[in-house]
C-alpha positions as CSV (number, residue, x, y, z in Angstrom):
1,X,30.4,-15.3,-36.7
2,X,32.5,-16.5,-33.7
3,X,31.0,-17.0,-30.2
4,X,33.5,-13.9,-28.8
5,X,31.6,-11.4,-31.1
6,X,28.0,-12.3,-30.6
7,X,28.6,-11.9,-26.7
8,X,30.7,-8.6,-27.3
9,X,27.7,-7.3,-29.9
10,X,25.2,-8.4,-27.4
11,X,26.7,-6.7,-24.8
12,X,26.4,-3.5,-26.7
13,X,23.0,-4.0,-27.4
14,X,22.4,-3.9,-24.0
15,X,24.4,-1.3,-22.7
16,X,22.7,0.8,-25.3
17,X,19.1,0.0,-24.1
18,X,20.3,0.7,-20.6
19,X,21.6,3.8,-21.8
20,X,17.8,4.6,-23.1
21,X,15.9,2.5,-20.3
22,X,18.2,3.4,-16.9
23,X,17.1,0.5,-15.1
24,X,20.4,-0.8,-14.4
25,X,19.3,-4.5,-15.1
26,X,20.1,-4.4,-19.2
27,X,23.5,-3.5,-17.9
28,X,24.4,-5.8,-15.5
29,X,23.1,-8.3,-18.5
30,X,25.5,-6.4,-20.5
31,X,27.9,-7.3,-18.3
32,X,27.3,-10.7,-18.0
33,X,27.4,-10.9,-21.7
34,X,30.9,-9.3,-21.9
35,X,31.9,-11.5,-19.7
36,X,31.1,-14.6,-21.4
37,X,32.5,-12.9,-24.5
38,X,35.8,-13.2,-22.5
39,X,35.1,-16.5,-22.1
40,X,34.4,-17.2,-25.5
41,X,37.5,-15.4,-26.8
42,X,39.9,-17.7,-24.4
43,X,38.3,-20.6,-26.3
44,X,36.0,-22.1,-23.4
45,X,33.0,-24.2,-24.7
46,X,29.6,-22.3,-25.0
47,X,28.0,-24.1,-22.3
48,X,30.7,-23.2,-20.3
49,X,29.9,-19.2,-21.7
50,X,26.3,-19.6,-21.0
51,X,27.3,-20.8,-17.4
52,X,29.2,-17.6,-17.3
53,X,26.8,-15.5,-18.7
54,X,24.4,-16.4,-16.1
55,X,26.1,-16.5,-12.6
56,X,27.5,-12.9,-13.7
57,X,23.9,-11.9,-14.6
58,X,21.9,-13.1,-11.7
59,X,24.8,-12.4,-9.1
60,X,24.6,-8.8,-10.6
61,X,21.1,-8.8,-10.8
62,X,20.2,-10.5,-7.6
63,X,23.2,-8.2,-5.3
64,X,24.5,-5.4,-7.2
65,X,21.0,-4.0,-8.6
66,X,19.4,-4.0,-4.8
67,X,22.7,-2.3,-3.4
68,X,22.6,0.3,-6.2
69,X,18.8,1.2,-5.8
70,X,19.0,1.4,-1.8
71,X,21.7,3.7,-2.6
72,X,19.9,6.0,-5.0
73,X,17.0,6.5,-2.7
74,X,19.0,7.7,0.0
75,X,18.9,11.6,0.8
76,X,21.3,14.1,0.5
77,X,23.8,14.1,3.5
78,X,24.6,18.0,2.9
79,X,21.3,20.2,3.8
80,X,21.0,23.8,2.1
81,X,19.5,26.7,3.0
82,X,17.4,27.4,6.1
83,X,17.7,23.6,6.3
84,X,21.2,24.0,6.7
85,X,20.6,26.6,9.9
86,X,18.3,24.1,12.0
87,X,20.2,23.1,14.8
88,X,23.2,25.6,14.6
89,X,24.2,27.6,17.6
90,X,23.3,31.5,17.2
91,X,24.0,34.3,19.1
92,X,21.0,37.1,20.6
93,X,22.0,40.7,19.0
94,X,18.8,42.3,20.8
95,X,16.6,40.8,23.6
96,X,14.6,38.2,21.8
97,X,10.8,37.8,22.8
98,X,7.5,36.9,21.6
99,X,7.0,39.8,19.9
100,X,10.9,39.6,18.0
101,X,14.4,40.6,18.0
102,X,17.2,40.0,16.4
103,X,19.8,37.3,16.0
104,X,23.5,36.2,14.0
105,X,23.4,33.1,12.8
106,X,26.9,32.4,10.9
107,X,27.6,35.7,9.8
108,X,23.9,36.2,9.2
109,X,21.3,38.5,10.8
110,X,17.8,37.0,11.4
111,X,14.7,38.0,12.8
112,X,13.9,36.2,15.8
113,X,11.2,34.5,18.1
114,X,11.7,31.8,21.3
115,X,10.6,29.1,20.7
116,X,8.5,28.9,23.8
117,X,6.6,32.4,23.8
118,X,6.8,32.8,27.4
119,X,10.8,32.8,27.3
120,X,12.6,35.9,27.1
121,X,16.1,35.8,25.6
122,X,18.4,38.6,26.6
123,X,21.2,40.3,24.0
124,X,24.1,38.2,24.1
125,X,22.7,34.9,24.8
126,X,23.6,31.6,23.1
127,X,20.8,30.2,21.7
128,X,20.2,26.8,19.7
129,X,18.3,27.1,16.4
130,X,15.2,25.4,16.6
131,X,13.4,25.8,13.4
132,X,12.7,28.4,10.9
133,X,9.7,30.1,9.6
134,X,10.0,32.3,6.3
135,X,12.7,34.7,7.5
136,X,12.2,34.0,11.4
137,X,14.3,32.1,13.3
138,X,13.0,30.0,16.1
139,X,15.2,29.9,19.1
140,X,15.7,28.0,22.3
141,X,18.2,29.1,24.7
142,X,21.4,27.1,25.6
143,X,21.5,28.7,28.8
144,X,19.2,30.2,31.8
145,X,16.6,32.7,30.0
146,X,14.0,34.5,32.0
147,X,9.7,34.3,32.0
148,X,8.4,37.7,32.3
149,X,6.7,39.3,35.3
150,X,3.3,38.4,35.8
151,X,3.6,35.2,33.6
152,X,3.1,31.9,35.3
């Protein structure tokens, strides 16, 4: 069997246990075997391939592999559902205190609550979403927004 086709069937042989393993290091070996099957088909020597097979290996192993995990682990940039409302601007539709009201958040009506329970939120105001609880929206004024009579 010539050098070029033992790389080339190694090569498979590890891209299909990466396939079944998904560790990403059988197939940056299968790379590094393909590319010394290149090198074996131009007609290098096989210490030469080995060299080959090697620095692709490790350089994929040792750079590529990291780069490619730290990616994986990142989060999701684009947040969905009530995730998606925290730290939108709404608008009041009713006077908003501790004991409710309402407001439209993109298109959407929402029970609502300040955020500090001593505010008072009058209809109309813009108000910054702050969090959400089940199907209440925690607000925080983006303007002035009054403290009851009687409250310190």
């Amino acid at each position: 069997m010539e050098a070029w086709v033992a790389w080339l069937l190694a090569a498979a042989l590890l891209g299909v246990a990466e396939l079944l393993t998904l560790t990403l290091a059988l197939g940056l070996l299968a790379v590094g075997a393909f590319a010394a099957g290149l090198t074996a088909a131009a007609g290098l020597p096989v210490v030469l391939q080995a060299a080959v097979f090697a620095v692709v290996a490790v350089g994929g192993i040792g750079v590529v592999r990291p780069l490619a995990r730290r990616h994986v682990r990142q989060p999701p940039k684009m947040r969905s559902g009530t995730a998606a409302l925290v730290g939108r601007e709404a608008v009041t539709l009713t006077e908003v205190s501790r004991t409710g009201g309402r407001v439209r958040i993109g298109g959407e009506e929402w029970t609502a609550r300040p955020y500090d329970p001593d505010l008072v939120i009058p209809a109309g105001a813009t108000v910054d979403v702050i969090a959400i609880e089940g199907a209440t929206a925690l607000l925080y004024p983006v303007g002035p927004a009054r403290i009851p009579e009687g409250e310190p």
